[in-house]
N, C-alpha and C positions, 0 to 999 in steps of 0.2 A: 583284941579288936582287930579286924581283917582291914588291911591297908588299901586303899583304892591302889589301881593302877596307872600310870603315866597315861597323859592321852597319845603319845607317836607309838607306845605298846596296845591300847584300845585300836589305835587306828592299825594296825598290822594284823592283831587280829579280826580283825574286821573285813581286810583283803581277804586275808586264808578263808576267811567263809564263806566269800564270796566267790572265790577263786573254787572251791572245794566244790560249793554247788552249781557252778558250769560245766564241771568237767564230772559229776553226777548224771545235770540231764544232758550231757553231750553221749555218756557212756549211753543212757537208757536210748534215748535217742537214735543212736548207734544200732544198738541190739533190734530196734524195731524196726531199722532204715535194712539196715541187711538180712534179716528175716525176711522182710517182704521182697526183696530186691533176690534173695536167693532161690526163694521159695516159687517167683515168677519165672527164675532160669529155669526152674527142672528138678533143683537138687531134691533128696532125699531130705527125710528130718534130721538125723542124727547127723550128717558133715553139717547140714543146714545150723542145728543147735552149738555146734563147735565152733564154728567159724562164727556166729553170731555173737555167741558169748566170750570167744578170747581176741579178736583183732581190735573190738573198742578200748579192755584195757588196755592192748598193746599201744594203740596208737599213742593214746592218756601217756602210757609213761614213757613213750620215747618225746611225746611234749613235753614233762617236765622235766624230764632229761636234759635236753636242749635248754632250758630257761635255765637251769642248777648249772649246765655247764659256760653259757654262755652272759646269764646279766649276773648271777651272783660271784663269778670269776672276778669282777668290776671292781667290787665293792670290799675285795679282800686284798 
């Protein structure tokens, strides 16, 4: 028989998923904010597609970057 979980382990995962889908429609978001934003400069498609599609995850993981280096350092 499968053991429930702790509720401070429900509520952790409960962040991460919440956490996980702001930084989803931040990424998608991303993609369509700089798509249009590039697409109004001038650029061509193909940098327009590059640049669209890798500065959002880049930005994502230099945020959790930052939070792993700096609030989880805390707690250890």
């Amino acid at each position: 028989m499968a053991q429930s979980q702790p509720p401070e382990m429900k509520r952790g995962l409960l962040r991460a998923q919440i956490a996980v889908a702001v930084l989803a429609v931040l990424a998608v978001g991303g993609f369509i904010g700089l798509w249009n934003v590039l697409g109004g400069a001038g650029f061509e498609d193909f940098p327009r597609l590059i640049l669209s599609m890798c500065l959002p995850p880049a930005f994502i993981a230099i945020l959790v970057g930052i939070y792993v280096l700096v609030f989880r350092s805390r707690g250890s």
